[in-house]
Biopython code that builds the backbone (N, CA, C, O; Angstrom):
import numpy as np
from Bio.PDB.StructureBuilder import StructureBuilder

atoms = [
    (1, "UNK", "N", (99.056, 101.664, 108.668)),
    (1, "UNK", "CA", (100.093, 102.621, 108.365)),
    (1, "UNK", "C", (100.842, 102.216, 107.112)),
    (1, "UNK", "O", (100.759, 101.030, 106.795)),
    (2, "UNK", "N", (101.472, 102.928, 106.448)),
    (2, "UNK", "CA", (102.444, 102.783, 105.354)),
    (2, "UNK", "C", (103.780, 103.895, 105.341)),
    (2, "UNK", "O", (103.907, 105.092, 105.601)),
    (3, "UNK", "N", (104.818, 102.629, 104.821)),
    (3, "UNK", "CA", (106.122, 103.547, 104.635)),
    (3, "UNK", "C", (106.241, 104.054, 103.069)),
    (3, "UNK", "O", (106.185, 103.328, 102.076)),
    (4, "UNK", "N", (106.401, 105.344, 103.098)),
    (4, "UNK", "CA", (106.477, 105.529, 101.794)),
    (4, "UNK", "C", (108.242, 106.295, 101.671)),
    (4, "UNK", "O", (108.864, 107.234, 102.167)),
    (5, "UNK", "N", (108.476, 105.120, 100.627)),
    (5, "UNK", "CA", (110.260, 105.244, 100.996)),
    (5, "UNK", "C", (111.312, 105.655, 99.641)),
    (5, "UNK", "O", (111.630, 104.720, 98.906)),
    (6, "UNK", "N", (111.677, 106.614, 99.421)),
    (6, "UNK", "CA", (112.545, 107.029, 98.143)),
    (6, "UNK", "C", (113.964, 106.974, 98.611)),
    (6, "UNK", "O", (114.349, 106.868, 99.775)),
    (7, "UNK", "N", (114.892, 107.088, 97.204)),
    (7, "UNK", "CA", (116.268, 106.995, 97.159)),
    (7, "UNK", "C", (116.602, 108.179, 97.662)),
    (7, "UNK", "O", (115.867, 109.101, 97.310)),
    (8, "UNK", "N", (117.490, 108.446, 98.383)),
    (8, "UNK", "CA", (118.660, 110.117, 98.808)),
    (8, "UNK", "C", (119.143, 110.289, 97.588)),
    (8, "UNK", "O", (119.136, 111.446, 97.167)),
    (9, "UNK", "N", (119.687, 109.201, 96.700)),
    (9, "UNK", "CA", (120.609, 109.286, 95.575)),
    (9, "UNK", "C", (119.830, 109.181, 94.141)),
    (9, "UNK", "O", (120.358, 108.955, 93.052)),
    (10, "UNK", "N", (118.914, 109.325, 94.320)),
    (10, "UNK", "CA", (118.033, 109.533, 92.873)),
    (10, "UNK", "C", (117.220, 109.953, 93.095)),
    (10, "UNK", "O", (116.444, 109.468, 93.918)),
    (11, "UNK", "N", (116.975, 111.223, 92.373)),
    (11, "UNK", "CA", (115.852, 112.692, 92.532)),
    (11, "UNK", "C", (114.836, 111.701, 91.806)),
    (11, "UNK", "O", (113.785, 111.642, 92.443)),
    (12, "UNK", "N", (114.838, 110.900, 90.653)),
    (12, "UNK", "CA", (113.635, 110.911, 89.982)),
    (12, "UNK", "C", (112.664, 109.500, 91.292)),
    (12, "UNK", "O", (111.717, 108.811, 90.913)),
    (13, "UNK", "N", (113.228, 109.443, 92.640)),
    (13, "UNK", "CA", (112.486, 108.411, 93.135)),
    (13, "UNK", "C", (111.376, 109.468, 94.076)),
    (13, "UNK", "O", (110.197, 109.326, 94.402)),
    (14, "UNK", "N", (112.213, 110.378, 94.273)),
    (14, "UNK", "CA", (111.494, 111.670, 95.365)),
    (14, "UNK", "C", (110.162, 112.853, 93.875)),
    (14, "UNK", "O", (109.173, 113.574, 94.009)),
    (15, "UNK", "N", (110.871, 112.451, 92.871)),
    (15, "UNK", "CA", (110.242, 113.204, 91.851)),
    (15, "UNK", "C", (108.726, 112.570, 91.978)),
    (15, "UNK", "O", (107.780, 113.352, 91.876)),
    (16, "UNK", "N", (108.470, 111.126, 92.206)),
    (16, "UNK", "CA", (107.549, 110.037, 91.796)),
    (16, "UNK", "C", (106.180, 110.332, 93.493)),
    (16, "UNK", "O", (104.965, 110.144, 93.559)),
    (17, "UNK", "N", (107.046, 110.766, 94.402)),
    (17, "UNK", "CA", (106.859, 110.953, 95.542)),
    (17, "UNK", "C", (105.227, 111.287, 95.422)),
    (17, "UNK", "O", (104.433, 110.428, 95.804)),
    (18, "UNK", "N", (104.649, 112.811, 94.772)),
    (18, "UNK", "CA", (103.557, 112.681, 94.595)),
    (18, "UNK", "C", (102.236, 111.683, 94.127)),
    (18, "UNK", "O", (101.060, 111.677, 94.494)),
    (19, "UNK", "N", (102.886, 110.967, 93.284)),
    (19, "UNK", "CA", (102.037, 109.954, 92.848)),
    (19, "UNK", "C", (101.863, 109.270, 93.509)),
    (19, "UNK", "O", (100.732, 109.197, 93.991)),
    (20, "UNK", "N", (102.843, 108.410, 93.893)),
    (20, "UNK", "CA", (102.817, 107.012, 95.088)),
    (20, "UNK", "C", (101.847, 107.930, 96.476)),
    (20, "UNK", "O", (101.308, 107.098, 97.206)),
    (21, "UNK", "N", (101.697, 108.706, 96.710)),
    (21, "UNK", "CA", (101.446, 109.462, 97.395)),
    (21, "UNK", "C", (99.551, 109.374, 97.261)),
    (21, "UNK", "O", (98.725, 108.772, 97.946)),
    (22, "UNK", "N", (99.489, 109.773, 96.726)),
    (22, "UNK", "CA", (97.714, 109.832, 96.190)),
    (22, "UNK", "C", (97.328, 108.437, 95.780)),
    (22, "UNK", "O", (96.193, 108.102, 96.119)),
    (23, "UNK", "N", (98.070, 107.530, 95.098)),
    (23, "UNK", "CA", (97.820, 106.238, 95.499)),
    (23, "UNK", "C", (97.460, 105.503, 96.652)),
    (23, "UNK", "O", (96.507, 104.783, 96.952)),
    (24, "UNK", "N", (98.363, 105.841, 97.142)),
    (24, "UNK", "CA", (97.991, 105.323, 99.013)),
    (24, "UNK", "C", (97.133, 105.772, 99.720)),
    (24, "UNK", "O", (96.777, 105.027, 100.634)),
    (25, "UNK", "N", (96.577, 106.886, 99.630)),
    (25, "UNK", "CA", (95.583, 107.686, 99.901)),
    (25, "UNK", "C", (94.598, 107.298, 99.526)),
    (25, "UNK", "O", (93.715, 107.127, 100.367)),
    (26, "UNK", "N", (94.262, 106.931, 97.825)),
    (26, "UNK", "CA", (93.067, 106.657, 96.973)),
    (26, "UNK", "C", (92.857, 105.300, 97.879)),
    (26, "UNK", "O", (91.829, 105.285, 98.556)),
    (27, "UNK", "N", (93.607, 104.318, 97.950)),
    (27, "UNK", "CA", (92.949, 103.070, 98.019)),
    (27, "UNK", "C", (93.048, 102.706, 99.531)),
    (27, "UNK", "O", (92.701, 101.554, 99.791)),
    (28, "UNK", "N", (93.601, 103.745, 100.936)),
    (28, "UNK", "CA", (93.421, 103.371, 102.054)),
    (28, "UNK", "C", (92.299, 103.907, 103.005)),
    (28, "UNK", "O", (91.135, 103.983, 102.614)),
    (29, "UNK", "N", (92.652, 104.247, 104.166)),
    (29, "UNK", "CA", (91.671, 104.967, 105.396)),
    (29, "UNK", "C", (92.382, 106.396, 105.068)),
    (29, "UNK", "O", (93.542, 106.585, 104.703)),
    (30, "UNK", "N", (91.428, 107.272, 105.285)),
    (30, "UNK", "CA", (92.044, 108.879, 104.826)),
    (30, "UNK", "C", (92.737, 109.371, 105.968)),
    (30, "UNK", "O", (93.354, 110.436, 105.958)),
    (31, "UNK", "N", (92.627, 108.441, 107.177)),
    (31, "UNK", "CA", (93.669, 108.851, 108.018)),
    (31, "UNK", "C", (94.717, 108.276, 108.535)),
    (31, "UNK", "O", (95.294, 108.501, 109.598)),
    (32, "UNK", "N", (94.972, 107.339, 107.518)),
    (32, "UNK", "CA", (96.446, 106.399, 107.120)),
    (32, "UNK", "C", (97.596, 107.190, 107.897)),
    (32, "UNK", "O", (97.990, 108.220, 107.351)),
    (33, "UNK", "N", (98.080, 106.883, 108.907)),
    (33, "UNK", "CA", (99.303, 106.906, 109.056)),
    (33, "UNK", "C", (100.175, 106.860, 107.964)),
    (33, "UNK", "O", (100.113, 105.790, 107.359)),
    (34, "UNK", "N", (101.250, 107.967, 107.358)),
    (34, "UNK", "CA", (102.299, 107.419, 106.123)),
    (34, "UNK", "C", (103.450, 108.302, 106.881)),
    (34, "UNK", "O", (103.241, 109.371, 107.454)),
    (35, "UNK", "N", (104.742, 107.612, 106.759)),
    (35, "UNK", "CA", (106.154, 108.061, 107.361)),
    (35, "UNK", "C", (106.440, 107.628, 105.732)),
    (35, "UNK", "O", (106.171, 106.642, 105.046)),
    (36, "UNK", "N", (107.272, 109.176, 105.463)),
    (36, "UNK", "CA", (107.878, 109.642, 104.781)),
    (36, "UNK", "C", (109.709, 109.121, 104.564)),
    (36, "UNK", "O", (110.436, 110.114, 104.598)),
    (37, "UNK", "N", (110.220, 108.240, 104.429)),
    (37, "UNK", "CA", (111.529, 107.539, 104.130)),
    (37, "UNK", "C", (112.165, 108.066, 102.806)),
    (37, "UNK", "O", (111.928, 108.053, 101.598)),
    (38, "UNK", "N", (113.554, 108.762, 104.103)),
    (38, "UNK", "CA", (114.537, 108.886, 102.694)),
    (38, "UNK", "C", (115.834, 108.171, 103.262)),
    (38, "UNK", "O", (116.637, 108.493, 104.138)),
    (39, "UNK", "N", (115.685, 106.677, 102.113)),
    (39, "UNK", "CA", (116.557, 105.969, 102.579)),
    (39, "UNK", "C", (118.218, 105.779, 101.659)),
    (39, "UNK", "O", (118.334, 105.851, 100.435)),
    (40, "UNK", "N", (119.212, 105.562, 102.529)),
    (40, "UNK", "CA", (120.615, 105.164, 102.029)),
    (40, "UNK", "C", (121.507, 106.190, 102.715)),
    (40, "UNK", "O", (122.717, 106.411, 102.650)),
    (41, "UNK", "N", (120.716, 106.625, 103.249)),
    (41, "UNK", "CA", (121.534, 107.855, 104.174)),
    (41, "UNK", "C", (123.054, 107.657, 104.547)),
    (41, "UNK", "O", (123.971, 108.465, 104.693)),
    (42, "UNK", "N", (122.983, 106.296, 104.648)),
    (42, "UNK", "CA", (124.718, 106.287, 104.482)),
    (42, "UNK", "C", (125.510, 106.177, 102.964)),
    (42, "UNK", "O", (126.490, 105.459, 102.764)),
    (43, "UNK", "N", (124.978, 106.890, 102.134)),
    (43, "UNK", "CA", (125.845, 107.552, 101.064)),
    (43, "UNK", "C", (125.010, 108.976, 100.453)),
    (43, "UNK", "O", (124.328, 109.297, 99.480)),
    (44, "UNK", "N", (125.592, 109.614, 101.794)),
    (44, "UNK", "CA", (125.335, 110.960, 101.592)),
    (44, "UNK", "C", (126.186, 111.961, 100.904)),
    (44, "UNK", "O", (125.840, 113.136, 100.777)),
    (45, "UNK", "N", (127.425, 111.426, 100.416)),
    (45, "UNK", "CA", (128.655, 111.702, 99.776)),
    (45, "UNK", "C", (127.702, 111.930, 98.488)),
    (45, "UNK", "O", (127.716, 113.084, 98.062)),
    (46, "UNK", "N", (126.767, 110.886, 97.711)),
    (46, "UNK", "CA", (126.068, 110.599, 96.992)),
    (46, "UNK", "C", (124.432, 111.212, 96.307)),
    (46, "UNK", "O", (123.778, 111.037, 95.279)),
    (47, "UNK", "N", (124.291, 112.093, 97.732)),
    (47, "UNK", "CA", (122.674, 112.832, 97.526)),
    (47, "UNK", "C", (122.661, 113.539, 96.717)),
    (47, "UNK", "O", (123.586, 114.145, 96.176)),
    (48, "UNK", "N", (121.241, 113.542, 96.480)),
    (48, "UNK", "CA", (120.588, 114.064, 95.147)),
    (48, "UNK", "C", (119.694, 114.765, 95.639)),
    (48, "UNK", "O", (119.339, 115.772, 95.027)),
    (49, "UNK", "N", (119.002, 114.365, 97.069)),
    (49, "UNK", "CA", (118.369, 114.993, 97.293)),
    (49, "UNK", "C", (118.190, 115.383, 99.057)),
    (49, "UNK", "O", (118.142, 114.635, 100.033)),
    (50, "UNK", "N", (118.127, 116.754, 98.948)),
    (50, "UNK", "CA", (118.589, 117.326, 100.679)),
    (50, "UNK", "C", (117.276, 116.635, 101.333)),
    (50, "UNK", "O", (116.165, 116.279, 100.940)),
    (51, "UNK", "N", (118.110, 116.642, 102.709)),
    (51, "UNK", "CA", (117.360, 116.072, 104.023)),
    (51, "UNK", "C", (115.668, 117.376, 103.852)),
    (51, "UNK", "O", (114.475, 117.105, 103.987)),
    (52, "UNK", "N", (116.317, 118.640, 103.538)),
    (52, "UNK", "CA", (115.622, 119.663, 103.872)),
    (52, "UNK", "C", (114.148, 119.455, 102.774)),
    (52, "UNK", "O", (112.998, 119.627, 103.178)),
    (53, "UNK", "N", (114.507, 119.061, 101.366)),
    (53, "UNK", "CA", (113.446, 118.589, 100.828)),
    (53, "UNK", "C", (112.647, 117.749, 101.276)),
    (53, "UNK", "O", (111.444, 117.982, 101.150)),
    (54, "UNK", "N", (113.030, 116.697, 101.840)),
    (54, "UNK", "CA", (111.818, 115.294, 102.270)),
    (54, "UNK", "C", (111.308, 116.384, 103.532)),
    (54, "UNK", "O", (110.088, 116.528, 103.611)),
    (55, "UNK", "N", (111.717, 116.753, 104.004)),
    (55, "UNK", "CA", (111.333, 117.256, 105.239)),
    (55, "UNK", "C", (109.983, 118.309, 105.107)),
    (55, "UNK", "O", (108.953, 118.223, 105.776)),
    (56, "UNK", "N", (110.226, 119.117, 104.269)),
    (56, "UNK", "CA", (109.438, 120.262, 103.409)),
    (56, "UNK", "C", (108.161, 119.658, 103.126)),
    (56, "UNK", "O", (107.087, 120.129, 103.501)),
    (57, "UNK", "N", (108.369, 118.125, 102.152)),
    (57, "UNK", "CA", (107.756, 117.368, 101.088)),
    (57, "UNK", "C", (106.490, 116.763, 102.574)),
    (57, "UNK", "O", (105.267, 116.756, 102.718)),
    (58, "UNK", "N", (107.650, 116.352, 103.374)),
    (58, "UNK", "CA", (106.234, 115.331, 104.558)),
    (58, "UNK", "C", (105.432, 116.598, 105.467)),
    (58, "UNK", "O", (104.228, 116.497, 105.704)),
    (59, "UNK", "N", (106.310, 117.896, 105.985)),
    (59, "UNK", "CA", (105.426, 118.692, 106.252)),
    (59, "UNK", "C", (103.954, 119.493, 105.644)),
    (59, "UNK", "O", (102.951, 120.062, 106.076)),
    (60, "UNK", "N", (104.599, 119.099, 104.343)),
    (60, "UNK", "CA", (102.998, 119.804, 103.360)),
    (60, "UNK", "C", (102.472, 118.588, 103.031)),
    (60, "UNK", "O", (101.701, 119.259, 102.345)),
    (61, "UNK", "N", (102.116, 117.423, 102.838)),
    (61, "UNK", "CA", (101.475, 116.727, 103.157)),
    (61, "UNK", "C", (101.278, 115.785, 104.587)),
    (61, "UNK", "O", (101.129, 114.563, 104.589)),
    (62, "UNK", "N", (101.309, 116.532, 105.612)),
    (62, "UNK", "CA", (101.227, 115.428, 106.480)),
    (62, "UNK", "C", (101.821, 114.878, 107.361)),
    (62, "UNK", "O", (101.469, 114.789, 108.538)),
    (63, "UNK", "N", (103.250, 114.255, 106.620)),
    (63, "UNK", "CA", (103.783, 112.763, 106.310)),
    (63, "UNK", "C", (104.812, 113.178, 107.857)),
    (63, "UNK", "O", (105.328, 114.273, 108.079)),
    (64, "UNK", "N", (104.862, 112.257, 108.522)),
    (64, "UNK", "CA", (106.491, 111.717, 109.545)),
    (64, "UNK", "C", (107.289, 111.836, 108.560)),
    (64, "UNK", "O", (107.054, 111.282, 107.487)),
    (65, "UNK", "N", (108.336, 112.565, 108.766)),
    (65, "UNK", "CA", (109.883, 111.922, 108.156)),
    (65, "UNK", "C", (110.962, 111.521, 108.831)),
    (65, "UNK", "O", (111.062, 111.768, 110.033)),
    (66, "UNK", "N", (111.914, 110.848, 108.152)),
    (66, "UNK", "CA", (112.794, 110.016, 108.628)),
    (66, "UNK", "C", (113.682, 109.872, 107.628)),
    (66, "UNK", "O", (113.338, 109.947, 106.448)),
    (67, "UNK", "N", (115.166, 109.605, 108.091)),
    (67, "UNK", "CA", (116.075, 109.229, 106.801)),
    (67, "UNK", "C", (116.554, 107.779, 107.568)),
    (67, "UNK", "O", (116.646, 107.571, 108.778)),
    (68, "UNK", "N", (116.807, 106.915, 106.510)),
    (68, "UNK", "CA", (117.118, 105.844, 107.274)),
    (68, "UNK", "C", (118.467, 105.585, 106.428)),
    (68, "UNK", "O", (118.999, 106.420, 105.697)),
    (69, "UNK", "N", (118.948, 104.191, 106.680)),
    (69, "UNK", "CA", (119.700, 103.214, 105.909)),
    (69, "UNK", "C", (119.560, 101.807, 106.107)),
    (69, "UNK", "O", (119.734, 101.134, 107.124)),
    (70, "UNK", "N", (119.224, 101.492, 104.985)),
    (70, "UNK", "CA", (119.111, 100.263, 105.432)),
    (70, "UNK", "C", (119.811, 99.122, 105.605)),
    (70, "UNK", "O", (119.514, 98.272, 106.445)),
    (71, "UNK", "N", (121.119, 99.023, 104.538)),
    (71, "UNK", "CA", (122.558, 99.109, 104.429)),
    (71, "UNK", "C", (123.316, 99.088, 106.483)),
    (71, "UNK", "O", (123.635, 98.050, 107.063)),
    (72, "UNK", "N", (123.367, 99.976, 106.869)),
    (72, "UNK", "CA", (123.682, 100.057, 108.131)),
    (72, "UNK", "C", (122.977, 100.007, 109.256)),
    (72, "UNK", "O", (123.538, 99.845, 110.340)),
    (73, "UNK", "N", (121.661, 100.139, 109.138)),
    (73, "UNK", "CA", (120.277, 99.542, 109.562)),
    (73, "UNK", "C", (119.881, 101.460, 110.671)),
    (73, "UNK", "O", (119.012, 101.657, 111.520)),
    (74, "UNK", "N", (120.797, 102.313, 110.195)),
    (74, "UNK", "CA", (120.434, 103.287, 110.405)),
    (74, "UNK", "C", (118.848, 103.676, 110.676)),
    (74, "UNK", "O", (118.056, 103.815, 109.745)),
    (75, "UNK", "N", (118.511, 103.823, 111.961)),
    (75, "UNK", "CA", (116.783, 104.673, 112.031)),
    (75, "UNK", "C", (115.572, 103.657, 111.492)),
    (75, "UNK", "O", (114.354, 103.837, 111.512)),
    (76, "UNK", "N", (116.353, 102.519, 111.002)),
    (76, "UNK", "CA", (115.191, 101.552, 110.243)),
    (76, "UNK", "C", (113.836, 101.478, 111.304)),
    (76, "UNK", "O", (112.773, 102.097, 111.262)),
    (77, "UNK", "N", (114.530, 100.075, 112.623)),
    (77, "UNK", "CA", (113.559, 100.238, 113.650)),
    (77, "UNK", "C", (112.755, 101.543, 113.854)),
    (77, "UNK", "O", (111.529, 101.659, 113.868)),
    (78, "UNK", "N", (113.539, 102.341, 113.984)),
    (78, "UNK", "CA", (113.066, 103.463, 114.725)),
    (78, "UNK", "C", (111.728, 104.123, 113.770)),
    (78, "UNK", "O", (110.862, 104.914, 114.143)),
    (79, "UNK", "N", (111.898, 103.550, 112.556)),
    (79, "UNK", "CA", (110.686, 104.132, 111.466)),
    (79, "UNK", "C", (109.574, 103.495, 111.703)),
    (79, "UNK", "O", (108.429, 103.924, 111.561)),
    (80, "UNK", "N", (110.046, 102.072, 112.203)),
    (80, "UNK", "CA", (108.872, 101.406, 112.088)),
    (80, "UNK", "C", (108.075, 101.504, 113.783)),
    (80, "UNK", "O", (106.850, 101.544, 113.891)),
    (81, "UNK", "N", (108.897, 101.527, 114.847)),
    (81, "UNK", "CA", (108.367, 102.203, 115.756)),
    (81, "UNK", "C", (107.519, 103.397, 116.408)),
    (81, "UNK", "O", (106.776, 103.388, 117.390)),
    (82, "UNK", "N", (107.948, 104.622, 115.366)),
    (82, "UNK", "CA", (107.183, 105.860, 115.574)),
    (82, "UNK", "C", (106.376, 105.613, 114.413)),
    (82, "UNK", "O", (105.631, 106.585, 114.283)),
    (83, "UNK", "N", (106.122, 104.546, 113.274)),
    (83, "UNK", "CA", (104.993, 104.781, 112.746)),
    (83, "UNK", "C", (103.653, 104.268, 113.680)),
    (83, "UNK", "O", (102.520, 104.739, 113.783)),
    (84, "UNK", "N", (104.346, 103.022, 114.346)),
    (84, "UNK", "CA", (103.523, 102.243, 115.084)),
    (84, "UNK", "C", (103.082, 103.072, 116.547)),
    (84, "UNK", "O", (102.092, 102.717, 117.186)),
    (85, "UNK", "N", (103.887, 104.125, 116.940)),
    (85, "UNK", "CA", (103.344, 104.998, 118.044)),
    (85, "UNK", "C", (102.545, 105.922, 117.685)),
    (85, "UNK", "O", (101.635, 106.189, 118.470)),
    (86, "UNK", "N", (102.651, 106.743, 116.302)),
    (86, "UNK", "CA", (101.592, 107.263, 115.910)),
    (86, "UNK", "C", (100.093, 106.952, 115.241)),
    (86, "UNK", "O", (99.129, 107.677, 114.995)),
    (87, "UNK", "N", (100.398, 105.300, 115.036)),
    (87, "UNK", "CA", (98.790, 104.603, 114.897)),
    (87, "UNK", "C", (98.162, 104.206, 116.402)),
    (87, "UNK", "O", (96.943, 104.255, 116.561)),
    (88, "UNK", "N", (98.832, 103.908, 117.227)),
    (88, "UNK", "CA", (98.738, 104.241, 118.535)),
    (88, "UNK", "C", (97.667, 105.262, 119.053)),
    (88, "UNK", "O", (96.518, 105.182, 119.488)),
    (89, "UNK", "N", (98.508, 106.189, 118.823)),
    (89, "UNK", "CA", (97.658, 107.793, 119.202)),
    (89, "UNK", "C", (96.362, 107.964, 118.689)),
    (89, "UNK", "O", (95.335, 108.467, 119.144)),
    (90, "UNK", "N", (96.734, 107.293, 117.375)),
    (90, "UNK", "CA", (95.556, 107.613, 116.572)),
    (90, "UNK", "C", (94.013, 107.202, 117.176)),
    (90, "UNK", "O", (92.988, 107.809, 117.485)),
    (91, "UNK", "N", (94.391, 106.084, 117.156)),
    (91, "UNK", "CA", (93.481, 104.931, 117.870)),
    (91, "UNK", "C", (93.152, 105.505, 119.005)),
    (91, "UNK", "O", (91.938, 105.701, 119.053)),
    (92, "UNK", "N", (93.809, 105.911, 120.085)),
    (92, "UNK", "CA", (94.035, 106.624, 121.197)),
    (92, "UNK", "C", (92.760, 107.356, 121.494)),
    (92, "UNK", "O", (91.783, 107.197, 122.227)),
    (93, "UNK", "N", (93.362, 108.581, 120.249)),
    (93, "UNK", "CA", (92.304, 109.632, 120.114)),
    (93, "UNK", "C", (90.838, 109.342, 119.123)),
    (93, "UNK", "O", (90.195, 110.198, 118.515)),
    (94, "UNK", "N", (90.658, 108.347, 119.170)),
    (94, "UNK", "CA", (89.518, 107.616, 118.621)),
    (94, "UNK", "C", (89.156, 107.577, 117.101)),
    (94, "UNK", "O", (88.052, 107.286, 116.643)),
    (95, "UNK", "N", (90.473, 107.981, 116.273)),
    (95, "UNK", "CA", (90.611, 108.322, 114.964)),
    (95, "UNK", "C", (89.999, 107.137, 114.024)),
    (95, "UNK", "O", (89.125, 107.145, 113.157)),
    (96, "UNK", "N", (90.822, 106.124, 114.561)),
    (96, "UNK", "CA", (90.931, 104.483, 114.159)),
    (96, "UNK", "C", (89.723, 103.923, 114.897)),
    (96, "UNK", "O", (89.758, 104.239, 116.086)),
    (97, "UNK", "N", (88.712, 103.223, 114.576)),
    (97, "UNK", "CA", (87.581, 102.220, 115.489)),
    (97, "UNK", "C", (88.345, 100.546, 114.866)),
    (97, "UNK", "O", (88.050, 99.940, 113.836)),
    (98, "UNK", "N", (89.485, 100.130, 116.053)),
    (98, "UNK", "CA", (90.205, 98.995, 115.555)),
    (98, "UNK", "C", (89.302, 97.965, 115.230)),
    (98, "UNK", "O", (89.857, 97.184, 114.457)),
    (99, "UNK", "N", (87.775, 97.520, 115.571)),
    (99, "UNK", "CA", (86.955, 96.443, 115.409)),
    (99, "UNK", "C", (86.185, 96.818, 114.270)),
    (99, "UNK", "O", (85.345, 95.976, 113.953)),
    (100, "UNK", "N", (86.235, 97.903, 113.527)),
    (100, "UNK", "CA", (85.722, 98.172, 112.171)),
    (100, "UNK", "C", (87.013, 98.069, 110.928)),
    (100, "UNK", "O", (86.779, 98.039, 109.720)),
    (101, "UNK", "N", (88.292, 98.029, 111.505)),
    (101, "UNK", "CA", (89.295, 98.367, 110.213)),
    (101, "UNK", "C", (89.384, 96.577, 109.295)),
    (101, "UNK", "O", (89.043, 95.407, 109.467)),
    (102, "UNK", "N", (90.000, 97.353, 108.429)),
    (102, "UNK", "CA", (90.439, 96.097, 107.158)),
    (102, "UNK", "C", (91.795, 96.148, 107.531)),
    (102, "UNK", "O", (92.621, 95.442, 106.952)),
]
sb = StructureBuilder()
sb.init_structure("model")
sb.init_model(0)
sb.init_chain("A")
sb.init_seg("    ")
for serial, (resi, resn, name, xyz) in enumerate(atoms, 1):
    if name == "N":
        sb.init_residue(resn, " ", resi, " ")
    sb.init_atom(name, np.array(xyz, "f"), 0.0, 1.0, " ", f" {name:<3s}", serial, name[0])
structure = sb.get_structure()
């Protein structure tokens, strides 16, 4: 699995979003688990960029989302938990063959 994690408070980190995006893709398993992180959520006084975008952004590709902080440790666990329940499933549903992965 991978977290793929941008600023709330700087558009040009969510701007980059596509790229880092097809990167992770190019060089992993095509059915990579990726949770979508928009982190600092506790300076939302501060956003640049709405909850409603990342949300939009992980539904058309895919992606879990989540806003975290890491600062207040806001949803952190919890990202890394439902990424780890949805490689779970994966595996589950026979997506993943765990004695063949890298």
């Amino acid at each position: 699995g991978a977290l793929l994690v941008y600023d709330i408070t700087r558009r040009e980190t969510f701007n980059h979003l596509t790229t880092w995006l097809e990167d992770a893709r190019q060089h992993s398993n095509s059915n990579m688990v990726i949770m979508l992180i928009g982190n600092k959520s506790d300076l939302d006084s501060r956003r640049e960029v709405r909850r409603e975008e990342g949300e939009a952004f992980a539904r058309e590709h895919g992606l879990v989302f989540m806003e975290t902080s890491a600062k207040t440790a806001a949803n952190v666990e919890e990202a890394f938990i439902n990424t780890a329940k949805e490689i779970y499933e994966k595996i589950q549903e026979g997506v993943f063959d765990i004695n063949n992965e890298v």
